[in-house]
mmCIF file of the N, C-alpha and C atoms, coordinates in Angstrom:
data_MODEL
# 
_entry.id   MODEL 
# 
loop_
_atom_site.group_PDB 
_atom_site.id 
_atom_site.type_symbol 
_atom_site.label_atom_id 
_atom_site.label_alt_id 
_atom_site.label_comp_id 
_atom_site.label_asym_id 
_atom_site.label_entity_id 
_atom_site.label_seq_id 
_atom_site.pdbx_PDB_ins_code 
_atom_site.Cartn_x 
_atom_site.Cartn_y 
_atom_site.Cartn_z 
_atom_site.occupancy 
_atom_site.B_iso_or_equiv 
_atom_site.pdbx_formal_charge 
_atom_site.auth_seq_id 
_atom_site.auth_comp_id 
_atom_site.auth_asym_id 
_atom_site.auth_atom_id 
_atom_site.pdbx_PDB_model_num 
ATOM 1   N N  . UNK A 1 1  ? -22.668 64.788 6.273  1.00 0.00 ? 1  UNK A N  1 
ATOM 2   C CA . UNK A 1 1  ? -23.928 64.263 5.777  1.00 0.00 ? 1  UNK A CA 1 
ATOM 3   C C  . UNK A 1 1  ? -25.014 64.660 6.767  1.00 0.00 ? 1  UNK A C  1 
ATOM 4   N N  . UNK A 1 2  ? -25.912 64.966 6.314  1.00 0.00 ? 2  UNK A N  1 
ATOM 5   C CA . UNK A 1 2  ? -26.853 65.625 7.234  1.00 0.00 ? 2  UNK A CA 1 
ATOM 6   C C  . UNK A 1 2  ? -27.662 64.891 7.237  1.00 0.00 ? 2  UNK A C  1 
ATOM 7   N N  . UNK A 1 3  ? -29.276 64.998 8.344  1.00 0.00 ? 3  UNK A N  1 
ATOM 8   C CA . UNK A 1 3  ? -30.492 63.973 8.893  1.00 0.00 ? 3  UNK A CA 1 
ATOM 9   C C  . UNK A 1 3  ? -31.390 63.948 7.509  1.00 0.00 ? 3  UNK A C  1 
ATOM 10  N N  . UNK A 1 4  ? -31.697 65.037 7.031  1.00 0.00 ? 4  UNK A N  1 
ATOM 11  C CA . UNK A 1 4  ? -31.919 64.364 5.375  1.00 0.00 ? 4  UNK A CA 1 
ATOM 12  C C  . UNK A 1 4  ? -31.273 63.687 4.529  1.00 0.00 ? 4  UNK A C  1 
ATOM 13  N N  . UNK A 1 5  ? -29.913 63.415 4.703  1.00 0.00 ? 5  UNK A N  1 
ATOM 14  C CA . UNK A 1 5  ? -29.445 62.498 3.187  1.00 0.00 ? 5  UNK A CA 1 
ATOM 15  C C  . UNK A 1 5  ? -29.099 61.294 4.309  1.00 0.00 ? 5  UNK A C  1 
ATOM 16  N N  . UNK A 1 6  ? -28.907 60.955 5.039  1.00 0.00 ? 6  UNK A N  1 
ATOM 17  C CA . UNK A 1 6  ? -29.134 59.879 6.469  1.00 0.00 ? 6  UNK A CA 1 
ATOM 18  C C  . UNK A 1 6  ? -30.558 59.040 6.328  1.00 0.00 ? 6  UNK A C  1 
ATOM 19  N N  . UNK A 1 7  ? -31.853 59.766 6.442  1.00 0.00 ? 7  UNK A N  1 
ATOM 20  C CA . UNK A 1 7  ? -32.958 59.378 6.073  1.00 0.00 ? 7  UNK A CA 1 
ATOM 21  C C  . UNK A 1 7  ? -32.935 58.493 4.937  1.00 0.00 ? 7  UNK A C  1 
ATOM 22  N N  . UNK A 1 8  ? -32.755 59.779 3.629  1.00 0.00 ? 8  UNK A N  1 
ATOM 23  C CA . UNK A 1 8  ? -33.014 58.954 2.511  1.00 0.00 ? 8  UNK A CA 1 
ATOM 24  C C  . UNK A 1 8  ? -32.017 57.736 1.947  1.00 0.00 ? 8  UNK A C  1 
ATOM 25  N N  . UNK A 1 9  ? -30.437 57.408 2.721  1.00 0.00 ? 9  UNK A N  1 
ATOM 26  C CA . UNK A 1 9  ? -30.110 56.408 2.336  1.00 0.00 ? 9  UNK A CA 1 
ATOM 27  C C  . UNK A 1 9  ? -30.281 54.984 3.183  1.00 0.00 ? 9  UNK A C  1 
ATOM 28  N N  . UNK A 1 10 ? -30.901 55.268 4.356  1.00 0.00 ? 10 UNK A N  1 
ATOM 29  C CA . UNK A 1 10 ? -31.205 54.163 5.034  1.00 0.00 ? 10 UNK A CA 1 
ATOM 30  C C  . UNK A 1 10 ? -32.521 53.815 4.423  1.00 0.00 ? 10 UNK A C  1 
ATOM 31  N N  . UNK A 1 11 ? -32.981 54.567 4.036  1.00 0.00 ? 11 UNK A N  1 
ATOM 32  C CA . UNK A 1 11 ? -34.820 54.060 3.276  1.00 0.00 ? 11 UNK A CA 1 
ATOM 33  C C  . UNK A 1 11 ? -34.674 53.168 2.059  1.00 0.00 ? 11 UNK A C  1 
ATOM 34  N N  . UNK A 1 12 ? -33.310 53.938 1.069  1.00 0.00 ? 12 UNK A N  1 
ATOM 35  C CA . UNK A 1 12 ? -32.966 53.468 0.291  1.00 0.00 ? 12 UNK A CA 1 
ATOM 36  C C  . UNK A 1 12 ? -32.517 51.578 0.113  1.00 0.00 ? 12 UNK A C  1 
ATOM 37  N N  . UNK A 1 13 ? -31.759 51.881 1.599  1.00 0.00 ? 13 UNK A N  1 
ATOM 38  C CA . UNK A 1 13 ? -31.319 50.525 1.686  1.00 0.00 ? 13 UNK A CA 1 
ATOM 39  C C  . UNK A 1 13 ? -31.563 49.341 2.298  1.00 0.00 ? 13 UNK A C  1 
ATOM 40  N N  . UNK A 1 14 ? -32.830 49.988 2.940  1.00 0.00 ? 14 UNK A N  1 
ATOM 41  C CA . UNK A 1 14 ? -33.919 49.014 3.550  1.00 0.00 ? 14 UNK A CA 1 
ATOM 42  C C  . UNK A 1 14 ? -34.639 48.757 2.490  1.00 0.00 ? 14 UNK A C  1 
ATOM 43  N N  . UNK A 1 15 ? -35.475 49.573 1.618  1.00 0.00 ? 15 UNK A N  1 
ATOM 44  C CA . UNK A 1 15 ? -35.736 48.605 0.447  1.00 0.00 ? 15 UNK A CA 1 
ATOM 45  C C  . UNK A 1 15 ? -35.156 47.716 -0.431 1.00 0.00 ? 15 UNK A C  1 
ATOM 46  N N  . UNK A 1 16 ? -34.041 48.361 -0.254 1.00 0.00 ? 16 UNK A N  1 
ATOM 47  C CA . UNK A 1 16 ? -33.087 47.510 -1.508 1.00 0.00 ? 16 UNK A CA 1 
ATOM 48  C C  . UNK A 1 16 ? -33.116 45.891 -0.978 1.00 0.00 ? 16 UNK A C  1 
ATOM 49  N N  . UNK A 1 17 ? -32.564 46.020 0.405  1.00 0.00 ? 17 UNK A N  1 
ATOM 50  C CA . UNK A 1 17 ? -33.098 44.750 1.195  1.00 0.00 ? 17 UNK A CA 1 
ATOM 51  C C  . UNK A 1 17 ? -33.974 44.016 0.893  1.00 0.00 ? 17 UNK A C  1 
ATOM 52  N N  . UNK A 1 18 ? -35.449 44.738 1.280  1.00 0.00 ? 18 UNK A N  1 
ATOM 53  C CA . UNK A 1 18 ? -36.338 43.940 0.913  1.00 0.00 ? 18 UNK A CA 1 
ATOM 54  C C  . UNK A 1 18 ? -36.573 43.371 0.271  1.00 0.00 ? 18 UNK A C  1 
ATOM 55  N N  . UNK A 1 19 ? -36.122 44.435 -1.068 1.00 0.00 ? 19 UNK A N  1 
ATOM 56  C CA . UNK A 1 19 ? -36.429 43.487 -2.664 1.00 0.00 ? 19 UNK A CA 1 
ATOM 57  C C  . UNK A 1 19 ? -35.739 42.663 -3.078 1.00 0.00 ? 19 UNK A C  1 
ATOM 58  N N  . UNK A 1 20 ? -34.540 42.070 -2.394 1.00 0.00 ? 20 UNK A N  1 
ATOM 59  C CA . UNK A 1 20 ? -33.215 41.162 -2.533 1.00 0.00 ? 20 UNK A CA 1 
ATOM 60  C C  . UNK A 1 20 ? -33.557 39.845 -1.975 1.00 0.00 ? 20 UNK A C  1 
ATOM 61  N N  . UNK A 1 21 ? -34.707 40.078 -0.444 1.00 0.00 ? 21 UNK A N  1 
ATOM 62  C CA . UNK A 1 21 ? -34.799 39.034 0.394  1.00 0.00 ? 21 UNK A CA 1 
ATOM 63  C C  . UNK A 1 21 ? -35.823 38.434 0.052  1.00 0.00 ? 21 UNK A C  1 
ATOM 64  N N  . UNK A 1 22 ? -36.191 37.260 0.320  1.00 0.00 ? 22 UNK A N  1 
ATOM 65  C CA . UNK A 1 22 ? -37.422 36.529 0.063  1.00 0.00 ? 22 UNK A CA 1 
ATOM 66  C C  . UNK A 1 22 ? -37.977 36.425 1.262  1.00 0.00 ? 22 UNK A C  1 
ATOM 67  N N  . UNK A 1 23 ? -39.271 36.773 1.723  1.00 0.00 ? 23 UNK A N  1 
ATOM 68  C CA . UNK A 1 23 ? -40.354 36.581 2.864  1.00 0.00 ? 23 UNK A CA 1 
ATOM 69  C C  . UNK A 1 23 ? -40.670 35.421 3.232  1.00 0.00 ? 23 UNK A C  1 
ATOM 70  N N  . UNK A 1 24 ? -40.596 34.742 4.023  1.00 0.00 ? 24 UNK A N  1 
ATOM 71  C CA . UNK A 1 24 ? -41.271 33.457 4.572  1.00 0.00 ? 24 UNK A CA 1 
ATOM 72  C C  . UNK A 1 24 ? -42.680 33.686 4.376  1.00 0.00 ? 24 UNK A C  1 
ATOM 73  N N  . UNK A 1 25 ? -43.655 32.569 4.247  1.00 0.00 ? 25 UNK A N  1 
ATOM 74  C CA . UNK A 1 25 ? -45.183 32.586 4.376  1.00 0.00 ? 25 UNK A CA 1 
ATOM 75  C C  . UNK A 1 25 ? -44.930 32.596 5.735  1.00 0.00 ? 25 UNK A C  1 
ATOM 76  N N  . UNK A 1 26 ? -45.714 33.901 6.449  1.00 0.00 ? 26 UNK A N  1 
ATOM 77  C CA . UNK A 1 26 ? -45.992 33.635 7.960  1.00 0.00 ? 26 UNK A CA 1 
ATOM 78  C C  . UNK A 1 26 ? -47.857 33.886 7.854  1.00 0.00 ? 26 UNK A C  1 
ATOM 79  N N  . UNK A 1 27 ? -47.908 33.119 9.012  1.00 0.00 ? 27 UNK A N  1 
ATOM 80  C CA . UNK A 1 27 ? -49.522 33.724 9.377  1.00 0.00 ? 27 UNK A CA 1 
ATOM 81  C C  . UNK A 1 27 ? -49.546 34.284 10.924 1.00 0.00 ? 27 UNK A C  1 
ATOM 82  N N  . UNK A 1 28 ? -49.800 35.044 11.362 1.00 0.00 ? 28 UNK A N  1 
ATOM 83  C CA . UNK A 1 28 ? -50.172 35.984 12.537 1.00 0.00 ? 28 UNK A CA 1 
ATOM 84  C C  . UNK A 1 28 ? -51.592 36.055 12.748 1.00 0.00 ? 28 UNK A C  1 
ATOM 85  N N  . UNK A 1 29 ? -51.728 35.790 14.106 1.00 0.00 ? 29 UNK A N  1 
ATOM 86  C CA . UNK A 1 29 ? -53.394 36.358 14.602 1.00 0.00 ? 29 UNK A CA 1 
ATOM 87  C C  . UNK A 1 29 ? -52.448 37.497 15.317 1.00 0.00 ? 29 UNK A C  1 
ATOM 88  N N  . UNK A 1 30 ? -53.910 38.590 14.777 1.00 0.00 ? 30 UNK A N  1 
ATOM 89  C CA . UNK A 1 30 ? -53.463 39.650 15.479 1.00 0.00 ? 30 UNK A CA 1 
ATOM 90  C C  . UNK A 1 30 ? -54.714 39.724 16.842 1.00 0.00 ? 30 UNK A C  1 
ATOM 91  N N  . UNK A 1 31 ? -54.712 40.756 17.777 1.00 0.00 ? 31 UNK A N  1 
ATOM 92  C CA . UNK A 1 31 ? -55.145 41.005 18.628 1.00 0.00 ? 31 UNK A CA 1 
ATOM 93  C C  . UNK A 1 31 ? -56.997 40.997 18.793 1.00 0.00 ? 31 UNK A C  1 
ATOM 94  N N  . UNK A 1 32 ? -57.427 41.264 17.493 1.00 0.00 ? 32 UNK A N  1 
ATOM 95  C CA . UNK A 1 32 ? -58.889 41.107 17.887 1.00 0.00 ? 32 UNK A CA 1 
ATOM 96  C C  . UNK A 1 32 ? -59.242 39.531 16.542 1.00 0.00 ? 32 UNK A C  1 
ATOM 97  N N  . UNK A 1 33 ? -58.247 38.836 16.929 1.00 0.00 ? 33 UNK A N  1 
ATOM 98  C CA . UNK A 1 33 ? -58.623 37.467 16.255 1.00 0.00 ? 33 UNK A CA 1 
ATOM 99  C C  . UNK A 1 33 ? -58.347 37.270 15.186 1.00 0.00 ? 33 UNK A C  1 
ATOM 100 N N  . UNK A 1 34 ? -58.015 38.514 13.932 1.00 0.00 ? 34 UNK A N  1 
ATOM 101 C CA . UNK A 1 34 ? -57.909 38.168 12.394 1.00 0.00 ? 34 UNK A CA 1 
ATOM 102 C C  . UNK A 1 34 ? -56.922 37.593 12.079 1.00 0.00 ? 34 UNK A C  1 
ATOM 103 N N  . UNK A 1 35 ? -56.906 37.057 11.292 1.00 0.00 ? 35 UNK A N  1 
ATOM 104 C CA . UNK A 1 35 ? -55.425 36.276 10.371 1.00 0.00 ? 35 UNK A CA 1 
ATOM 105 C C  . UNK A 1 35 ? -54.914 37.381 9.423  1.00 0.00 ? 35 UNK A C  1 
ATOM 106 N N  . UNK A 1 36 ? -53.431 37.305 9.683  1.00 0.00 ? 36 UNK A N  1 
ATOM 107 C CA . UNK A 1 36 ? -52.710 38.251 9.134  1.00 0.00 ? 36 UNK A CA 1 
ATOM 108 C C  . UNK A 1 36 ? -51.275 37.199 8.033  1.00 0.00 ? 36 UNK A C  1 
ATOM 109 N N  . UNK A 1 37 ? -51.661 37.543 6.973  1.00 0.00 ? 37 UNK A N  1 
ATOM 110 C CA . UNK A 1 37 ? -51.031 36.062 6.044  1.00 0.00 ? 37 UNK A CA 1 
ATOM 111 C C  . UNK A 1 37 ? -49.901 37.570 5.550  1.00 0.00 ? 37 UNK A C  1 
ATOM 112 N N  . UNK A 1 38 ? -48.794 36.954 5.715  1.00 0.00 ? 38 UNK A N  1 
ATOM 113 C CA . UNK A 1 38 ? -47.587 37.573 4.999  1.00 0.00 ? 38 UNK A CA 1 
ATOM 114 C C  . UNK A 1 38 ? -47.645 37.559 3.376  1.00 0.00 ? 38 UNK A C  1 
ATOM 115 N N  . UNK A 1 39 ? -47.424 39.162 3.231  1.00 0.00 ? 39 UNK A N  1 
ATOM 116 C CA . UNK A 1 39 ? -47.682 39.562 1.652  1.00 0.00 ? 39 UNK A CA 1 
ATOM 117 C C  . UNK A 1 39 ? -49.479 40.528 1.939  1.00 0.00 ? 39 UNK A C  1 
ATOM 118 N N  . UNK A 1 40 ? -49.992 40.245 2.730  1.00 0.00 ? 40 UNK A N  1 
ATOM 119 C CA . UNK A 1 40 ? -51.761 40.756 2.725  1.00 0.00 ? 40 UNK A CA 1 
ATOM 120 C C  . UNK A 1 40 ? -51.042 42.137 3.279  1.00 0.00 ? 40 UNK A C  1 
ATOM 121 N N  . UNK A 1 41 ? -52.135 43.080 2.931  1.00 0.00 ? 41 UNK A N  1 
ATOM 122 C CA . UNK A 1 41 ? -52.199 44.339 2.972  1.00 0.00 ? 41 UNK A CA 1 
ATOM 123 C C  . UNK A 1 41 ? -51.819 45.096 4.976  1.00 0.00 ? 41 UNK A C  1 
ATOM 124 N N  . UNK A 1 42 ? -52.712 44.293 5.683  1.00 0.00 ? 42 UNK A N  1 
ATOM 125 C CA . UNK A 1 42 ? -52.390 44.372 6.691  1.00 0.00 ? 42 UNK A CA 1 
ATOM 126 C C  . UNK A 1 42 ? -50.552 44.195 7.054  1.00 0.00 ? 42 UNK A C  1 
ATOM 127 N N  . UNK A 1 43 ? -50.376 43.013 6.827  1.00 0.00 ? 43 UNK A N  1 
ATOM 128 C CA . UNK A 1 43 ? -49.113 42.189 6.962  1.00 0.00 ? 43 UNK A CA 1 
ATOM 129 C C  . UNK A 1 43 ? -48.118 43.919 6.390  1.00 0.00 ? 43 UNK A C  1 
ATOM 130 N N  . UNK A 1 44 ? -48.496 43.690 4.847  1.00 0.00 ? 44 UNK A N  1 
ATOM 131 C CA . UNK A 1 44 ? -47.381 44.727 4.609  1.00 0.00 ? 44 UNK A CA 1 
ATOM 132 C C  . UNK A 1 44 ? -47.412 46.124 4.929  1.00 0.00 ? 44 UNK A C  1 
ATOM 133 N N  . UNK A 1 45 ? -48.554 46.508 5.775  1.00 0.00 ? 45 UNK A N  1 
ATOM 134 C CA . UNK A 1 45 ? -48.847 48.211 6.264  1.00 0.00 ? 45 UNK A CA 1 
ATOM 135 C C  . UNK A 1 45 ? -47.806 48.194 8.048  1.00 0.00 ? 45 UNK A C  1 
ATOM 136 N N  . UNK A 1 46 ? -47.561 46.877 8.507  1.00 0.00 ? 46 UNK A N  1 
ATOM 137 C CA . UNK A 1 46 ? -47.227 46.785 9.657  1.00 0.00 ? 46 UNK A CA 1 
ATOM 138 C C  . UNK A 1 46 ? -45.657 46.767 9.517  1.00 0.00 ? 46 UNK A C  1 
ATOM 139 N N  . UNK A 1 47 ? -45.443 45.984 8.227  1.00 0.00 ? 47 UNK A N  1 
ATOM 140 C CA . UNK A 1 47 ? -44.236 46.107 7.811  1.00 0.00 ? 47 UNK A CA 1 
ATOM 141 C C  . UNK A 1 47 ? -43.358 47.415 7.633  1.00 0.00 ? 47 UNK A C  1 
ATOM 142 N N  . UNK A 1 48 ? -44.342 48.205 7.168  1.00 0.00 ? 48 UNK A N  1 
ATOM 143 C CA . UNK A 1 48 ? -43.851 49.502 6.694  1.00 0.00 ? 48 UNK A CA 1 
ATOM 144 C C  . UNK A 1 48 ? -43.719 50.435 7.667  1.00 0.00 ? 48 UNK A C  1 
ATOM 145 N N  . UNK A 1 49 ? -44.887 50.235 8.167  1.00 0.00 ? 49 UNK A N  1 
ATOM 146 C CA . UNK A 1 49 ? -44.612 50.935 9.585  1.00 0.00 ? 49 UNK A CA 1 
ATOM 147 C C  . UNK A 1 49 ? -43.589 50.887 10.828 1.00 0.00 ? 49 UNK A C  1 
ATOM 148 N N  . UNK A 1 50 ? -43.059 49.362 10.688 1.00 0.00 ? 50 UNK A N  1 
ATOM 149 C CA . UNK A 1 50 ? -41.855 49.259 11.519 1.00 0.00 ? 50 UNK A CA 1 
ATOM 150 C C  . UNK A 1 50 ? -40.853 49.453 10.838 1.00 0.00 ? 50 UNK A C  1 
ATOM 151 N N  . UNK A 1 51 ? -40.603 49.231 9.766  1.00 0.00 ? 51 UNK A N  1 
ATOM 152 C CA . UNK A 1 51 ? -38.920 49.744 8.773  1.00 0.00 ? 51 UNK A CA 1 
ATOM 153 C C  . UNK A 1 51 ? -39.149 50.937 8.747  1.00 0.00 ? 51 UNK A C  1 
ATOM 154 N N  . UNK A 1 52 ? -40.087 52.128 9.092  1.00 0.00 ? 52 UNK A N  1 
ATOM 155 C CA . UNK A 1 52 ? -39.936 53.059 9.175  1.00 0.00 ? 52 UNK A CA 1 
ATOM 156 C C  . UNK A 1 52 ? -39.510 54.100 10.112 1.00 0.00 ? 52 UNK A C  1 
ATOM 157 N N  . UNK A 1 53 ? -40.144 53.286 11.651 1.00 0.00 ? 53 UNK A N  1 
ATOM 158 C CA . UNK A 1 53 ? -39.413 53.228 12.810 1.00 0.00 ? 53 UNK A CA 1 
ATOM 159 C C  . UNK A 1 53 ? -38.073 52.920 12.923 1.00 0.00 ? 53 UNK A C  1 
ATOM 160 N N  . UNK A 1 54 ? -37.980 51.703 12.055 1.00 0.00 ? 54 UNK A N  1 
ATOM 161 C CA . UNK A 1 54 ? -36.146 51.429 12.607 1.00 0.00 ? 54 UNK A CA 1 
ATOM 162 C C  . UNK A 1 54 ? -35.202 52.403 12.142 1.00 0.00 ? 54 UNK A C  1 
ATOM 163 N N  . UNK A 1 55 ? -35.739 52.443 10.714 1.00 0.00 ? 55 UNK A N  1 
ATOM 164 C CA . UNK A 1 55 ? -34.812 53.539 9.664  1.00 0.00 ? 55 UNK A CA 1 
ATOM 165 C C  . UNK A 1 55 ? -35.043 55.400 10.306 1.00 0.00 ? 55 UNK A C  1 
ATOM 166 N N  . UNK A 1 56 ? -36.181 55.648 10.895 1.00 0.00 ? 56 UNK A N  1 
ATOM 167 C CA . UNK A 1 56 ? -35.680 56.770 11.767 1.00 0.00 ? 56 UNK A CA 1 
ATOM 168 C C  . UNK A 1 56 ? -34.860 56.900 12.622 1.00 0.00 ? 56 UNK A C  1 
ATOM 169 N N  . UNK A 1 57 ? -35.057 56.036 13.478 1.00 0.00 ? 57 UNK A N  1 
ATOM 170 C CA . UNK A 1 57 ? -33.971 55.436 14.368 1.00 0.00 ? 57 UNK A CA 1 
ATOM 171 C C  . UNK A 1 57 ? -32.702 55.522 13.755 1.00 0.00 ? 57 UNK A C  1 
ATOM 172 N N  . UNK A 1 58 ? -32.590 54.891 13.497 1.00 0.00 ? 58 UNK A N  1 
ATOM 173 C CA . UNK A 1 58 ? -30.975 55.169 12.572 1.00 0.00 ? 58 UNK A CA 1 
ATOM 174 C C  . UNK A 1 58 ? -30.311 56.285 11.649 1.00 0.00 ? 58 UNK A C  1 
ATOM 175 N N  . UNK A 1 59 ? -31.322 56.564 11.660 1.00 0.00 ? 59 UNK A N  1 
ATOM 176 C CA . UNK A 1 59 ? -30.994 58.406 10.620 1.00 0.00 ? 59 UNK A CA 1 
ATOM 177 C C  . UNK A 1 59 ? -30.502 59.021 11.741 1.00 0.00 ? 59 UNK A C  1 
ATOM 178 N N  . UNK A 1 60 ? -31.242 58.858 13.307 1.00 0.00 ? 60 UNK A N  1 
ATOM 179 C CA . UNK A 1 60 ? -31.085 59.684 14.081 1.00 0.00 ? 60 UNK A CA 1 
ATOM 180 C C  . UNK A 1 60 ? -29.649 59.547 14.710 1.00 0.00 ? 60 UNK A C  1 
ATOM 181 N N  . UNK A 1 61 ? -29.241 58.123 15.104 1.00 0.00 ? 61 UNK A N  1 
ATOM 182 C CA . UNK A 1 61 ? -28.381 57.672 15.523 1.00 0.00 ? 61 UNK A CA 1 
ATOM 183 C C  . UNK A 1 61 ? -27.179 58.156 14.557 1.00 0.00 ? 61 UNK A C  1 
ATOM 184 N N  . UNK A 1 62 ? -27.274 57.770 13.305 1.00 0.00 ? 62 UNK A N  1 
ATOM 185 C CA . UNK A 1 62 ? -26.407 58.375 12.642 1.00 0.00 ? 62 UNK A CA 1 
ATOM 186 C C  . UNK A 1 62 ? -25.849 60.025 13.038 1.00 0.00 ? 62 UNK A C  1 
ATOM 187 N N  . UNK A 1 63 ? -27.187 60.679 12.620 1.00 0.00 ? 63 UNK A N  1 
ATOM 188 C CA . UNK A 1 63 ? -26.645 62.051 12.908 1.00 0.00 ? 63 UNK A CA 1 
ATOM 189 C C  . UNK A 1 63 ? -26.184 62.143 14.364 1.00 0.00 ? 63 UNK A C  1 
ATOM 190 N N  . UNK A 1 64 ? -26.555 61.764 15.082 1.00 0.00 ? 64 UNK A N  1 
ATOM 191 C CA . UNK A 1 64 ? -25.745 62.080 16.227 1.00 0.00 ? 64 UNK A CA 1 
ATOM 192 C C  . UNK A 1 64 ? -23.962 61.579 16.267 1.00 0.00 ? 64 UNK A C  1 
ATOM 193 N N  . UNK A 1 65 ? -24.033 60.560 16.297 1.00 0.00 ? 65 UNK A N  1 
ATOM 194 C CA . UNK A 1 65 ? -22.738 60.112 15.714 1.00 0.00 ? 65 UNK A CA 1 
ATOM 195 C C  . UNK A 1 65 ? -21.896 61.258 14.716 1.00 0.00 ? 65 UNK A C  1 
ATOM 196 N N  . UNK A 1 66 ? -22.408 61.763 13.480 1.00 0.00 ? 66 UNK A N  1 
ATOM 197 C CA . UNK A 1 66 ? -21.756 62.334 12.591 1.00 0.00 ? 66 UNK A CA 1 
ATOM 198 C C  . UNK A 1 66 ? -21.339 63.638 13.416 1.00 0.00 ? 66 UNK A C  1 
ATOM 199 N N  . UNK A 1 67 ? -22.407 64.154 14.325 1.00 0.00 ? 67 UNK A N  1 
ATOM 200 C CA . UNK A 1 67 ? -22.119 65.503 14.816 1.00 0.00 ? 67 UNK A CA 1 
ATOM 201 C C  . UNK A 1 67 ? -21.408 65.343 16.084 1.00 0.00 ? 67 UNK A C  1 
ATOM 202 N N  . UNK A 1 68 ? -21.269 64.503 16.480 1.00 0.00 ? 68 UNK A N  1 
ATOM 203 C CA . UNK A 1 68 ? -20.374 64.138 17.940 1.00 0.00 ? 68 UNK A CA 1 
ATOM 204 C C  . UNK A 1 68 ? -18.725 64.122 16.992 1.00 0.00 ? 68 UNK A C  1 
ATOM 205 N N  . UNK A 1 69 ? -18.717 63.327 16.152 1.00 0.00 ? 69 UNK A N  1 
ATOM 206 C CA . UNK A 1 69 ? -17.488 63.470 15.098 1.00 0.00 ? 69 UNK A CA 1 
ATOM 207 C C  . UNK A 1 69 ? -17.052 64.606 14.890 1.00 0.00 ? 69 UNK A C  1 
ATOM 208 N N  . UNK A 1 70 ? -17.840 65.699 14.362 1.00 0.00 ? 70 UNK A N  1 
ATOM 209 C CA . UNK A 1 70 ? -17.321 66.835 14.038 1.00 0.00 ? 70 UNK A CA 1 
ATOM 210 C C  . UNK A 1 70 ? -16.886 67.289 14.851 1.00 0.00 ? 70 UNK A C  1 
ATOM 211 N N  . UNK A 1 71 ? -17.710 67.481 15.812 1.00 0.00 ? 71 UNK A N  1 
ATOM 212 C CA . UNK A 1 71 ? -17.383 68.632 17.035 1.00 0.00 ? 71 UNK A CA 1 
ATOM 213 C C  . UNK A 1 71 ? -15.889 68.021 18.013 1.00 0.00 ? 71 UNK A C  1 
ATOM 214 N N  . UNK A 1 72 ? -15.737 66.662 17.894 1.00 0.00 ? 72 UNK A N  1 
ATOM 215 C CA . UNK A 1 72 ? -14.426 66.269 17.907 1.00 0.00 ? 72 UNK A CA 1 
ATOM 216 C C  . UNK A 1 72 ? -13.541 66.312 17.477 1.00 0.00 ? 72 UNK A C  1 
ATOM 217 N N  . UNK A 1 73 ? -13.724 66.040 16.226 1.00 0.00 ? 73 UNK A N  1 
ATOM 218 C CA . UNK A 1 73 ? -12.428 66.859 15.348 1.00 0.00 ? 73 UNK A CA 1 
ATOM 219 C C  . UNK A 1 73 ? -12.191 68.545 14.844 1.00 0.00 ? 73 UNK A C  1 
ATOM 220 N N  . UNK A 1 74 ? -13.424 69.051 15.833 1.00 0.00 ? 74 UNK A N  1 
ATOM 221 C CA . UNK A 1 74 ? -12.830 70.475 15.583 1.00 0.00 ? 74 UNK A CA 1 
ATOM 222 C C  . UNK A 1 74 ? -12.343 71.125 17.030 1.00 0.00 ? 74 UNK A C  1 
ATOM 223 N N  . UNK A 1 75 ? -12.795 70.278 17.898 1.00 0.00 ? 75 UNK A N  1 
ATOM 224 C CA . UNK A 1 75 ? -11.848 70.481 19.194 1.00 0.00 ? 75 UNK A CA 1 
ATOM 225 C C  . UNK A 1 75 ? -10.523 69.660 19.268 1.00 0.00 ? 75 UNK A C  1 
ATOM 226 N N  . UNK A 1 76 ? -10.476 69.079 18.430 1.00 0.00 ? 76 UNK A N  1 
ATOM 227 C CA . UNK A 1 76 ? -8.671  68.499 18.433 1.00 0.00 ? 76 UNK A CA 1 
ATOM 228 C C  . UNK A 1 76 ? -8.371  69.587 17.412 1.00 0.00 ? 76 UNK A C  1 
ATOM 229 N N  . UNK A 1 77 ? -9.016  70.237 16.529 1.00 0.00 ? 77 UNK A N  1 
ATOM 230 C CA . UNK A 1 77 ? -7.923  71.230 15.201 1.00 0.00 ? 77 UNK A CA 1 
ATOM 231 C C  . UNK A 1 77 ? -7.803  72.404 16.414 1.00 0.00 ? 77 UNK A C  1 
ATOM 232 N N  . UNK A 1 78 ? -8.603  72.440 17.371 1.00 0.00 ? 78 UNK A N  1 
ATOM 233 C CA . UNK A 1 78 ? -8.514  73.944 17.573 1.00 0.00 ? 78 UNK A CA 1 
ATOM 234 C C  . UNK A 1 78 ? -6.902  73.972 18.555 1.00 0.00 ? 78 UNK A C  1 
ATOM 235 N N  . UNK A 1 79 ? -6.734  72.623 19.058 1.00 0.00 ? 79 UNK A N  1 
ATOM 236 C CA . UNK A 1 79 ? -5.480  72.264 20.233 1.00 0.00 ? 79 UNK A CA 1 
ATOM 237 C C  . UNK A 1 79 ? -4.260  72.697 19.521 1.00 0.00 ? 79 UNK A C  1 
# 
């Protein structure tokens, strides 16, 4: 499985998440004073922006993993 189909099923399944889970009402002040109410545009652009971070993260992690695998099991076929 390669860093493109890695990507697109962790994206996949972070939404799927989302849309399964129910959000708490939170409210956040952010840094220059505004109120940030969970579900508001802000709220969900910050959201997106960090599940997008994590889920790279993990595409990446994955592929490394998958290719540390291979290259292991093709140095045990080659023994």
């Amino acid at each position: 499985m390669g860093s493109e189909q890695f990507e697109k099923l962790i994206k996949d399944k972070i939404e799927e998440a989302l849309k399964n889970s129910e959000h708490p009402k939170k409210f956040f002040v952010t840094e220059n004073g505004r109120g940030v109410v969970d579900g508001g545009d802000l709220y969900n652009a910050l959201l997106k922006d960090v599940l997008n971070v994590v889920g790279n993260a993990l595409a990446g992690i994955f592929t490394e993993i998958a290719a540390a695998g291979a290259a292991e099991n093709n140095s045990k076929s080659k023994k």
